[in-house]
N, CA and C of each residue as an Amber inpcrd file, in Angstrom:
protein
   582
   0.8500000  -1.1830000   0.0000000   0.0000000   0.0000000   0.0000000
   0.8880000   1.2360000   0.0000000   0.7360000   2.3230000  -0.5880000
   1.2870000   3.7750000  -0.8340000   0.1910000   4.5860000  -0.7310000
   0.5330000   5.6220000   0.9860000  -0.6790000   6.2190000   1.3090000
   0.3510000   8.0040000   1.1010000  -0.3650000   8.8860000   1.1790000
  -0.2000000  10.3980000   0.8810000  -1.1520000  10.6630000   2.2130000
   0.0540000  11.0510000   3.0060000  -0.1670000  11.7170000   4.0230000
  -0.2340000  13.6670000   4.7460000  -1.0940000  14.2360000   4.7220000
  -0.8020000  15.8060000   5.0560000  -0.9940000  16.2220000   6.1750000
   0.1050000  16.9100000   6.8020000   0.5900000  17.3960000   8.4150000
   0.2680000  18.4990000   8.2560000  -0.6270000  19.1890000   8.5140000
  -1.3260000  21.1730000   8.7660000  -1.0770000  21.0150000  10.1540000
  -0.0680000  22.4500000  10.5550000  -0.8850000  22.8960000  11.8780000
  -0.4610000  23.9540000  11.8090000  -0.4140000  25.2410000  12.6760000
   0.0150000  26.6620000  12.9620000   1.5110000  26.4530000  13.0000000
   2.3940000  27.2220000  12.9930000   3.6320000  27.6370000  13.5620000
   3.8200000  26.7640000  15.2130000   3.1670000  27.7720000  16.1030000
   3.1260000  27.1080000  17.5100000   2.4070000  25.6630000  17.9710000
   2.4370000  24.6460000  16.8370000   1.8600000  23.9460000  17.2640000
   3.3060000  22.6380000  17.4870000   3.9190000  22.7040000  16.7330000
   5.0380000  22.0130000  16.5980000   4.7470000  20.2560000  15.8650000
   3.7810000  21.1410000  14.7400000   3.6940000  20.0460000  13.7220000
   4.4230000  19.5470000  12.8650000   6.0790000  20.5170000  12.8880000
   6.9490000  19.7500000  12.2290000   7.5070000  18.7710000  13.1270000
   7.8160000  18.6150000  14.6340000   8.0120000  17.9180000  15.7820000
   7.5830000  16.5190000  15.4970000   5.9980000  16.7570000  15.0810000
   5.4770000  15.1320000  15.1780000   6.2440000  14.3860000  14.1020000
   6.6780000  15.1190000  12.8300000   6.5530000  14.3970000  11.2320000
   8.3820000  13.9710000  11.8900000   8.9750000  14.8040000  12.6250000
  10.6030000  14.7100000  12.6610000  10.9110000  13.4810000  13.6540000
   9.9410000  13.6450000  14.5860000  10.0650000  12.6210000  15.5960000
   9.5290000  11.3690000  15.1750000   8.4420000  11.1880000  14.4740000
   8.3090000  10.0440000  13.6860000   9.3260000   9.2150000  13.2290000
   9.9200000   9.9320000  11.9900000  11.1130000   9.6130000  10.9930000
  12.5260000   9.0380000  11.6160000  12.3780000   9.9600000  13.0390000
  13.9030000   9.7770000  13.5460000  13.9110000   9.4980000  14.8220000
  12.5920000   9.4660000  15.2140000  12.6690000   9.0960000  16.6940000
  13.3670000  10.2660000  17.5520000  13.6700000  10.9820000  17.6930000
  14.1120000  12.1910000  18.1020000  13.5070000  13.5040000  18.2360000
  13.6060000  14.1810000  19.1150000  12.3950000  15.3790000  19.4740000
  13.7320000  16.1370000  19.4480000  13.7180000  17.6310000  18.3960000
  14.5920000  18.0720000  18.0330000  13.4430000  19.8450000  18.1740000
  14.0240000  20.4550000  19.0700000  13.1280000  21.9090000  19.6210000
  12.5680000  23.2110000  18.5050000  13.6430000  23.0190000  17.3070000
  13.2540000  24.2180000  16.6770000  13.3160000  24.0700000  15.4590000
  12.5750000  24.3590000  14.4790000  12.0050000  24.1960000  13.2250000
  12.0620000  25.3400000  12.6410000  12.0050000  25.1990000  10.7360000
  11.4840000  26.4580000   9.9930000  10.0940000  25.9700000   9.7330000
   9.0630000  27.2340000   9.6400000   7.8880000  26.6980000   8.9220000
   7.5740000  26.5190000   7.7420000   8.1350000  25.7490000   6.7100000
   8.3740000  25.5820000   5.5320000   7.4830000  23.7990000   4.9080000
   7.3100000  23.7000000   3.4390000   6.5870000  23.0700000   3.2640000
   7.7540000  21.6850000   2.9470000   7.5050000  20.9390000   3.3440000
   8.6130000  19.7280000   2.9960000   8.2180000  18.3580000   2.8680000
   8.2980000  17.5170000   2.1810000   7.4580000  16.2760000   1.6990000
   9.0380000  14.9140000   2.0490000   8.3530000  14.1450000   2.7460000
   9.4130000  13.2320000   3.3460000   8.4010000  11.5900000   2.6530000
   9.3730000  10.5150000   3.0100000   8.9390000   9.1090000   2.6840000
   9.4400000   8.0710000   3.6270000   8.3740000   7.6860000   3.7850000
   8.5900000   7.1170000   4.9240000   8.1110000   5.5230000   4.9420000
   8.8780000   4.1070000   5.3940000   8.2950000   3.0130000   5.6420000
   7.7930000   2.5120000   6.6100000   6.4810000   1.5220000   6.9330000
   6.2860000   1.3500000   8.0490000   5.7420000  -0.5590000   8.0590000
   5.8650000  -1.0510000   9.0970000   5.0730000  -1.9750000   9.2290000
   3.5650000  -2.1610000   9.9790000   2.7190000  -1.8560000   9.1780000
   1.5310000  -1.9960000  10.3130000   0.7680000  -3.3820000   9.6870000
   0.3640000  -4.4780000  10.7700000  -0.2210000  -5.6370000  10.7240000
   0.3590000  -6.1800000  10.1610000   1.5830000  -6.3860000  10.3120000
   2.4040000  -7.2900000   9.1190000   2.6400000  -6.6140000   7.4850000
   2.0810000  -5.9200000   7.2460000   2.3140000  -4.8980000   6.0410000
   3.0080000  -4.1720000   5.9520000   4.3570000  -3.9790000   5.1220000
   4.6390000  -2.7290000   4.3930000   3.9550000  -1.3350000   3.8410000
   4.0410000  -0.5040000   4.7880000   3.5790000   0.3920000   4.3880000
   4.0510000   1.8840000   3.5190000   4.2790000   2.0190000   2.2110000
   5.2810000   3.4240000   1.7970000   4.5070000   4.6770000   1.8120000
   4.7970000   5.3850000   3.1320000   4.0960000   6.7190000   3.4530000
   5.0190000   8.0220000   2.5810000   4.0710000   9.1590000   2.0070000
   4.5700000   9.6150000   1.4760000   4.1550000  10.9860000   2.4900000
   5.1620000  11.8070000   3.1480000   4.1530000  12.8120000   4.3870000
   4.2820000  14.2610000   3.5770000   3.6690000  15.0360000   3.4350000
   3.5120000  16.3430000   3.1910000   3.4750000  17.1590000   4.5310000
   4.5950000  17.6940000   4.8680000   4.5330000  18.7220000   5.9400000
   4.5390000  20.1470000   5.6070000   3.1420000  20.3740000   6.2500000
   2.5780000  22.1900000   5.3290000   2.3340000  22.4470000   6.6340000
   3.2340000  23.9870000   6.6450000   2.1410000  25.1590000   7.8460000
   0.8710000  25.3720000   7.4340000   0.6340000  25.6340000   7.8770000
  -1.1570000  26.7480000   7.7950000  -1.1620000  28.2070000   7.4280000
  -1.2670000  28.5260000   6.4030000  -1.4520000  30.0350000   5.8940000
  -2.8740000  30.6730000   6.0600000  -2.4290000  31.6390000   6.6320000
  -3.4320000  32.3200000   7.0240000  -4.6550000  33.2970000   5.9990000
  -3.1740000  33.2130000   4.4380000  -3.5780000  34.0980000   3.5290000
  -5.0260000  33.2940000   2.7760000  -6.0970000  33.5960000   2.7490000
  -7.4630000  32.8430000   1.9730000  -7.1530000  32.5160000   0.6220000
  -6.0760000  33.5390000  -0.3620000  -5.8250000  33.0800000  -1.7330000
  -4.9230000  31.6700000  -1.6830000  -3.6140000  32.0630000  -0.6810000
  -2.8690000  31.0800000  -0.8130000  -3.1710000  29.5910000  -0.6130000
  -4.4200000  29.7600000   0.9330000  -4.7510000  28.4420000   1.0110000
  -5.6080000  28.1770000   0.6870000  -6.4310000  28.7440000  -0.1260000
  -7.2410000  28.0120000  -0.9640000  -6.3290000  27.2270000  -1.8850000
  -5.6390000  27.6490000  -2.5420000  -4.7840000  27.3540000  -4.1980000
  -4.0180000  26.1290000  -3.5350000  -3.4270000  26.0090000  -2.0940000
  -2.6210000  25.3740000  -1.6950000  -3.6770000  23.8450000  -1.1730000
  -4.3280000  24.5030000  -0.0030000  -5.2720000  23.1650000  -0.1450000
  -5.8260000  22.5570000  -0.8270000  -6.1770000  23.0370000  -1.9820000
  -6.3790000  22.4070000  -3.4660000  -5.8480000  21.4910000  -3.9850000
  -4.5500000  21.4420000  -3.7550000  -3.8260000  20.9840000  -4.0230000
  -3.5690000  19.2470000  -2.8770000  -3.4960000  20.2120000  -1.9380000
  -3.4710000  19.0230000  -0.8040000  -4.4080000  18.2350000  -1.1510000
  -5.2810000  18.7470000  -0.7960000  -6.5280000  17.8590000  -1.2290000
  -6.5850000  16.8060000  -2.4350000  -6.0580000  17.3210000  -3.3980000
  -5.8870000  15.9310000  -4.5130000  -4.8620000  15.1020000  -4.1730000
  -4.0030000  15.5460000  -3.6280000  -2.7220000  14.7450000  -3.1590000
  -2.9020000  13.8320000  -2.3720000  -3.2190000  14.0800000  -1.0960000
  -3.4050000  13.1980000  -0.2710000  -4.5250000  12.1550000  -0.1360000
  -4.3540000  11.2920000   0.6420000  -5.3450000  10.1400000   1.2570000
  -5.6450000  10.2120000   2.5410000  -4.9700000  11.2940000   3.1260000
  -5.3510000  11.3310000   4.9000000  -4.4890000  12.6050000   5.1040000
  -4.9920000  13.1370000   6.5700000  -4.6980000  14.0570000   6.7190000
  -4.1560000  13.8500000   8.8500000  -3.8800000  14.6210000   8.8900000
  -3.3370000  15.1050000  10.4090000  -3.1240000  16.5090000  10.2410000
  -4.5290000  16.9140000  11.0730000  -4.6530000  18.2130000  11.6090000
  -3.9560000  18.5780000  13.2500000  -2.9670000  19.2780000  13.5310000
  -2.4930000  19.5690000  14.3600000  -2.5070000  20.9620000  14.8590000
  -2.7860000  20.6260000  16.2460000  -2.9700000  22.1970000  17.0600000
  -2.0210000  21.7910000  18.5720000  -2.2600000  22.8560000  19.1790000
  -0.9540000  22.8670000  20.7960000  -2.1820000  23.3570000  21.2390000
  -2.4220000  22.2450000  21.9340000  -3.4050000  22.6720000  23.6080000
  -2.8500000  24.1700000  24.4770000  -1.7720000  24.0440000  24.2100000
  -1.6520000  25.8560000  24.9910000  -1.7410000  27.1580000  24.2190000
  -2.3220000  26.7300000  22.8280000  -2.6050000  27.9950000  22.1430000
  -3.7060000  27.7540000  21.2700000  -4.5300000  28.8270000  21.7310000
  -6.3490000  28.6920000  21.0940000  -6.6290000  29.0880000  19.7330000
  -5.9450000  29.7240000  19.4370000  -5.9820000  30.7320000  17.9570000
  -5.5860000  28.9060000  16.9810000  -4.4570000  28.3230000  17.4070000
  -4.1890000  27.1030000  16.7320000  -5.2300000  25.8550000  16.5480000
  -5.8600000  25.7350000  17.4770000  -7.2870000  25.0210000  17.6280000
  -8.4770000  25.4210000  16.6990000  -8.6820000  26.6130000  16.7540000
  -9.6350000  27.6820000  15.5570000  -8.9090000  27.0720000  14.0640000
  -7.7270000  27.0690000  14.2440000  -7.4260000  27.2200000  12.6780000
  -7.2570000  25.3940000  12.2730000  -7.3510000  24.6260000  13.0960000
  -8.0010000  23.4220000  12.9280000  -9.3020000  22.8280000  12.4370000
 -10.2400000  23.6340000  13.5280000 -11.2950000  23.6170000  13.1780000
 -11.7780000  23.8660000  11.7930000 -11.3280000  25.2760000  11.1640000
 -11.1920000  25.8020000  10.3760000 -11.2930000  24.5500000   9.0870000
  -9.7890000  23.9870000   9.1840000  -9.2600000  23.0810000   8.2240000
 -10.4790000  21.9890000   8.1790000 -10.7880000  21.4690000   9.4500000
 -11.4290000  20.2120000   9.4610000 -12.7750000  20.2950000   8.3500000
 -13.4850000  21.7730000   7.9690000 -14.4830000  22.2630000   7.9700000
 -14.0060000  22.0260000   6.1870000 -13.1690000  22.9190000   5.9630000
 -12.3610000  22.7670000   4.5030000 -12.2550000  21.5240000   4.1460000
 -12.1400000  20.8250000   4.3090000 -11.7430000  19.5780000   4.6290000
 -12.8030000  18.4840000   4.0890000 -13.8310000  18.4680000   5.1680000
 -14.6470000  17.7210000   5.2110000 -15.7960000  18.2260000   4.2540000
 -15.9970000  19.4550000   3.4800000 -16.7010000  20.1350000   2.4670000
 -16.3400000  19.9290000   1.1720000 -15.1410000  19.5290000   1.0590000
 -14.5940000  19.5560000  -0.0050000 -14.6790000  18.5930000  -0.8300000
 -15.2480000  18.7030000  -2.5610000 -16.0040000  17.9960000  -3.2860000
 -15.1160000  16.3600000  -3.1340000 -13.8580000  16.6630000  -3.0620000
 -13.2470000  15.1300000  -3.2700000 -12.5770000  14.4790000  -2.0660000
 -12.4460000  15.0070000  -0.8830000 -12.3370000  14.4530000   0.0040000
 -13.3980000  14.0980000   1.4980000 -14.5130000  14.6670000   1.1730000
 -15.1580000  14.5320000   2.6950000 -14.8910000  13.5980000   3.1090000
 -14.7900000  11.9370000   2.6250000 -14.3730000  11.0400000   2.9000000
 -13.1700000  10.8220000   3.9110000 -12.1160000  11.3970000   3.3160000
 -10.9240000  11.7740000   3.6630000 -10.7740000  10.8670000   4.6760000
  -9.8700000  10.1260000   5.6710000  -9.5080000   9.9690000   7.0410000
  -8.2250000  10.9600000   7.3910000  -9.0460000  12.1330000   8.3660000
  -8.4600000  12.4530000   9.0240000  -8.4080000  12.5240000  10.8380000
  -7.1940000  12.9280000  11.5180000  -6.5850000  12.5240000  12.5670000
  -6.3180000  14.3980000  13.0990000  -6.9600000  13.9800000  13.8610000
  -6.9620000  16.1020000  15.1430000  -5.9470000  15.3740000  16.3030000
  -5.4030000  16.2560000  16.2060000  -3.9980000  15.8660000  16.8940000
  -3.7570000  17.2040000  17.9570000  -3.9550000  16.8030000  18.9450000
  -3.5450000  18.0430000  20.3700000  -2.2350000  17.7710000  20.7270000
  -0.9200000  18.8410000  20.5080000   0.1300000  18.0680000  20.6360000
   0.1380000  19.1330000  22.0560000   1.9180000  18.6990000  22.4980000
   2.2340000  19.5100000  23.8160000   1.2540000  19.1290000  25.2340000
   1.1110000  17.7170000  25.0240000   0.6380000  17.2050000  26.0580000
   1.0490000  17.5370000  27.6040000   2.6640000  17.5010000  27.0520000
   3.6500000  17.6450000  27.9050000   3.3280000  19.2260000  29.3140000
   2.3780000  19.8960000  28.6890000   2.5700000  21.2850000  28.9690000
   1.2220000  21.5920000  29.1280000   0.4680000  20.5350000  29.7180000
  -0.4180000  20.6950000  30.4680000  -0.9100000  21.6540000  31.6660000
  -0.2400000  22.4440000  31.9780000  -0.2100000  23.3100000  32.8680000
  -0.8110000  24.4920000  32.5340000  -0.1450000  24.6020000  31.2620000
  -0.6550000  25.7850000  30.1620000  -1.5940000  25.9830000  28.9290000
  -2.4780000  24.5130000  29.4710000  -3.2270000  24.5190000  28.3830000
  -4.4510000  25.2610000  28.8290000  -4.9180000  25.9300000  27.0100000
  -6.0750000  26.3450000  26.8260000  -7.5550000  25.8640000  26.0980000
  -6.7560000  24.5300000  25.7740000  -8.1280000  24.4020000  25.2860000
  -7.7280000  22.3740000  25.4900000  -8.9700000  22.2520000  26.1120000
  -9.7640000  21.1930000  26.7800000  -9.9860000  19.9270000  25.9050000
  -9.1850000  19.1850000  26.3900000  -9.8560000  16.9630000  26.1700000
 -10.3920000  17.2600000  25.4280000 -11.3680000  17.4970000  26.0410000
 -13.0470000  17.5090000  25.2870000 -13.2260000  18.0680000  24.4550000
 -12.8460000  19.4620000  24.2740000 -13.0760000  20.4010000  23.1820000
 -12.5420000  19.6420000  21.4310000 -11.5390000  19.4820000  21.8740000
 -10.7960000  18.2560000  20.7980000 -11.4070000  17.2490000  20.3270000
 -11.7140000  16.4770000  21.5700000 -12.3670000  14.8580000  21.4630000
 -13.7560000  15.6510000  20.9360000 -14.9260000  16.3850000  21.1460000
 -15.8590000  16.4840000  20.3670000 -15.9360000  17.2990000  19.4840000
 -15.1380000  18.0090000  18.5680000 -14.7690000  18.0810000  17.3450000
 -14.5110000  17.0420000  16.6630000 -13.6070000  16.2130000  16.5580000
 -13.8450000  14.8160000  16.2070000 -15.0200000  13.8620000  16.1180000
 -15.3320000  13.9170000  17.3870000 -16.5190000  13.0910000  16.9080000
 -17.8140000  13.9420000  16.2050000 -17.8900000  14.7570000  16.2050000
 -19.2160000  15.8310000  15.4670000 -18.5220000  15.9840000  13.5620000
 -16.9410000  15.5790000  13.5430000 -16.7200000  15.7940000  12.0350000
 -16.1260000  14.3980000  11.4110000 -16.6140000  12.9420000  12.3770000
 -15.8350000  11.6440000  12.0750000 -14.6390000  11.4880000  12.1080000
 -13.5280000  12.3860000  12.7630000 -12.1760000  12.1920000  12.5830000
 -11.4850000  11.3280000  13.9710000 -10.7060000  11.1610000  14.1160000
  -9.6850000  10.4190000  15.4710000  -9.2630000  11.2580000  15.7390000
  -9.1210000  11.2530000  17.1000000  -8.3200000  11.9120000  18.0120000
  -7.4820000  11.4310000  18.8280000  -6.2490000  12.2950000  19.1960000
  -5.5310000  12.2860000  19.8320000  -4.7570000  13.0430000  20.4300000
  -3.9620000  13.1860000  21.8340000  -3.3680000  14.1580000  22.1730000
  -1.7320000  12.9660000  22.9580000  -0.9510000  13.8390000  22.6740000
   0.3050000  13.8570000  22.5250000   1.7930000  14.6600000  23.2020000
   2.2760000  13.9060000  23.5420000   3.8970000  14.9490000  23.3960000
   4.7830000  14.8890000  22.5320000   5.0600000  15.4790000  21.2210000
   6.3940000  15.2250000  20.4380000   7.4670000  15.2130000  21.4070000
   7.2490000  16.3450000  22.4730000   8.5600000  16.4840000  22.9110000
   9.0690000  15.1170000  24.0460000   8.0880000  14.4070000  24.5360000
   8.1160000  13.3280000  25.7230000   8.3270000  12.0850000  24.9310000
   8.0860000  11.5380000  23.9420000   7.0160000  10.0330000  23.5170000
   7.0350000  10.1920000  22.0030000   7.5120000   9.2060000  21.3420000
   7.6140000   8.8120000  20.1470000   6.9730000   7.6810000  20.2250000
   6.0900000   6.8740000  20.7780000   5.2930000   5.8770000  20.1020000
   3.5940000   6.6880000  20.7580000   3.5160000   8.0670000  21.0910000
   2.4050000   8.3990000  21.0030000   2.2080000   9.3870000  19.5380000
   3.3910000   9.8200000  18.7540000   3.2840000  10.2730000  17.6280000
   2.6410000   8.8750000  16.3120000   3.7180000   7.8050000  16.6740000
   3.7850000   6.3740000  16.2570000   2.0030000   5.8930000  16.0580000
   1.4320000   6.2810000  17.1730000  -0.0330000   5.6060000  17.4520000
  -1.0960000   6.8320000  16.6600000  -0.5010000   7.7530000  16.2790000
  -1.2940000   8.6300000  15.2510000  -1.0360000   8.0610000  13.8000000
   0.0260000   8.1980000  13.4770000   0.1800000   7.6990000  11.9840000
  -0.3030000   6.3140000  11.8460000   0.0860000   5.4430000  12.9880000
  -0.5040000   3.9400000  12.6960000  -2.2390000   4.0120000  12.3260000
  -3.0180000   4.6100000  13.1780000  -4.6890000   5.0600000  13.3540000
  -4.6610000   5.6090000  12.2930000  -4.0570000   6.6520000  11.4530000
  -4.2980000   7.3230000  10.2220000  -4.2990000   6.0620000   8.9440000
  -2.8340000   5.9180000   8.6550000  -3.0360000   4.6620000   7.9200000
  -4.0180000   3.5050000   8.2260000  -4.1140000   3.1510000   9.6380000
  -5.5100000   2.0370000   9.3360000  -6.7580000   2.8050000   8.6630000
  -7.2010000   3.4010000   9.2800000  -8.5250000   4.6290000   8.5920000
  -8.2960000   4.7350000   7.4010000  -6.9930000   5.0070000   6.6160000
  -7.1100000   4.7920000   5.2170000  -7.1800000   3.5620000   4.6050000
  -6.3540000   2.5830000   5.5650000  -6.9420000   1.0390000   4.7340000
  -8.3160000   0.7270000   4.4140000  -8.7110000   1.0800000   5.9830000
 -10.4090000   0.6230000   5.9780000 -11.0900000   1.3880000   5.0330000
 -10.9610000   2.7470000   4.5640000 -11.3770000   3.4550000   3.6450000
 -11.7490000   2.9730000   2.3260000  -9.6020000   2.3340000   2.1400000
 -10.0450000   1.6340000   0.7900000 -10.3390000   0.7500000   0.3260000
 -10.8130000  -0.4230000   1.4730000 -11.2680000  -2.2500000   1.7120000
 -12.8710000  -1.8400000   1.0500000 -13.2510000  -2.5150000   0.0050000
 -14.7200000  -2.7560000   0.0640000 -15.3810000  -3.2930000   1.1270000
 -16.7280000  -2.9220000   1.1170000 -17.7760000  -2.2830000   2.1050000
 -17.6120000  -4.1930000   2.9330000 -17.5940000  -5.5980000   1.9380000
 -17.9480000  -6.6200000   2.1390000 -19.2720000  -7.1970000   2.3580000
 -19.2820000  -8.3480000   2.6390000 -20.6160000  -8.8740000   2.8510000
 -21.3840000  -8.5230000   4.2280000 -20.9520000  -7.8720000   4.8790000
 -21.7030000  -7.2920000   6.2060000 -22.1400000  -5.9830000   6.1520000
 -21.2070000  -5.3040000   5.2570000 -21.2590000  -3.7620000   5.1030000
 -22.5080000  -3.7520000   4.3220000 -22.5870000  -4.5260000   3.3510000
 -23.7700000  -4.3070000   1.8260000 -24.8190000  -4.3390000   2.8220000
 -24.8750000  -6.1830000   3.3580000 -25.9920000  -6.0400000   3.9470000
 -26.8320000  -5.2490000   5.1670000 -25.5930000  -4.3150000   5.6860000
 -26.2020000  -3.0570000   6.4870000 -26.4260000  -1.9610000   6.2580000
 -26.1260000  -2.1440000   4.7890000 -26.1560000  -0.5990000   4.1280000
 -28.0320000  -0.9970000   2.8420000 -28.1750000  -2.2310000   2.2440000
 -29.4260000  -2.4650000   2.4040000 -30.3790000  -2.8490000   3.1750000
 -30.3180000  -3.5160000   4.4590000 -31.1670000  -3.2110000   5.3870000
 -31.7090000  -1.8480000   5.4330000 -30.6160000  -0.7160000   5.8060000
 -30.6480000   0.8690000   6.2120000 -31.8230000   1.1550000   5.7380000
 -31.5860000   0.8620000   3.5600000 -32.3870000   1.4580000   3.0210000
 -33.7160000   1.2310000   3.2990000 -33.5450000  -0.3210000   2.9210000
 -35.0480000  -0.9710000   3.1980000 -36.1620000  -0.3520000   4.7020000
 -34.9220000  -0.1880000   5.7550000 -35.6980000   0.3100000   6.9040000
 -36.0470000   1.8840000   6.5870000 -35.2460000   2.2320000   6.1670000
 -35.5850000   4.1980000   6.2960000 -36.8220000   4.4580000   5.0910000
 -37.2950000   3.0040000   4.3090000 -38.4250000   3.1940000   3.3770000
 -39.5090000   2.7370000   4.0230000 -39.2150000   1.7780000   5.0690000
 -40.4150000   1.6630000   5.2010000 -41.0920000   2.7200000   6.1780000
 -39.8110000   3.2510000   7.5480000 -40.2650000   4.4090000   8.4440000
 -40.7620000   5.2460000   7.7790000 -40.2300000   5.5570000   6.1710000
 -40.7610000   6.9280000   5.8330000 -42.0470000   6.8960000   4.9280000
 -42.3590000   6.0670000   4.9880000 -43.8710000   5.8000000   4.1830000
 -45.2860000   5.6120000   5.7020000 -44.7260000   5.2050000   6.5380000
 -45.7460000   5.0210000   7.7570000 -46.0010000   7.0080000   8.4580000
């Protein structure tokens, strides 16, 4: 399998952290915010996996990211939206994305992954578990929260959850799926005729 992966988050979120610490296992403090596309192998379930990651800041400019997410958007197969629990403006511009995102003619599908990083710095957080965890569930995405800077197999347990979500994405529905997806119909015809 060859999945196309895209890393958005603000500047302060330290979404290049997750993609660096992934790759190298190493939590390395300071970054440019620049767009950079890495490749990456993995084993999940016994599978070879060749990840291809797109690491993009978040532009604030509406021309640029439109033209730019446009782009993302055909590119990829999954996404990881990233924000820092100690800064709120970064959470907004998540939201933001998730919204872009999930509207958008060719991906609503999409599997994407909301990622609260700076776990670590709990002290200083502004925005809440919950606030995270039900964004996710109100737009179908996974969640998770994290330290790049503490823990490399809690970065590890995002990309693994992303790539499964894209497997399952691209597995036909099968013989359980059909038959719950015609039941559905059959039931929502007959409720809606009574």
């Amino acid at each position: 399998m060859q999945a196309n992966v895209v890393v958005m988050g603000t500047e302060s979120v330290g979404k290049t952290a997750l993609t660096v610490r992934l790759l190298t296992r190493r939590f390395i403090g300071e970054y440019g915010d620049i767009d950079s596309v890495y490749s990456h192998r993995f084993i999940v379930d016994g599978r070879e996996i060749a990840v291809n990651i797109w690491d993009s800041p978040y532009s604030q400019d509406i021309s640029v990211k439109t033209m730019l997410l446009q782009r993302k958007l055909q590119w990829a197969n999954g996404f990881i939206l990233a924000y820092s629990i100690c800064d709120r403006a970064s959470f907004n511009a998540v939201v933001r994305l998730v919204h872009a995102i999930k509207s958008s003619r060719g991906c609503p599908k999409a599997p994407v992954a909301i990622v609260g990083n700076k776990r670590d710095l709990h002290h200083r957080r502004t925005v809440a578990s919950e606030e995270g965890r039900q964004l996710a569930i109100n737009a179908g995405c996974l969640f998770y929260e994290v330290s790049a800077a503490e823990n490399y197999h809690g970065v590890l347990a995002v990309f693994h959850g992303l790539i499964g979500s894209m497997r399952d994405a691209k597995r036909p529905p099968g013989l359980k799926g059909i038959v719950k997806s015609v039941s559905a119909v059959f039931t929502r015809r007959r409720t809606d005729s009574i």
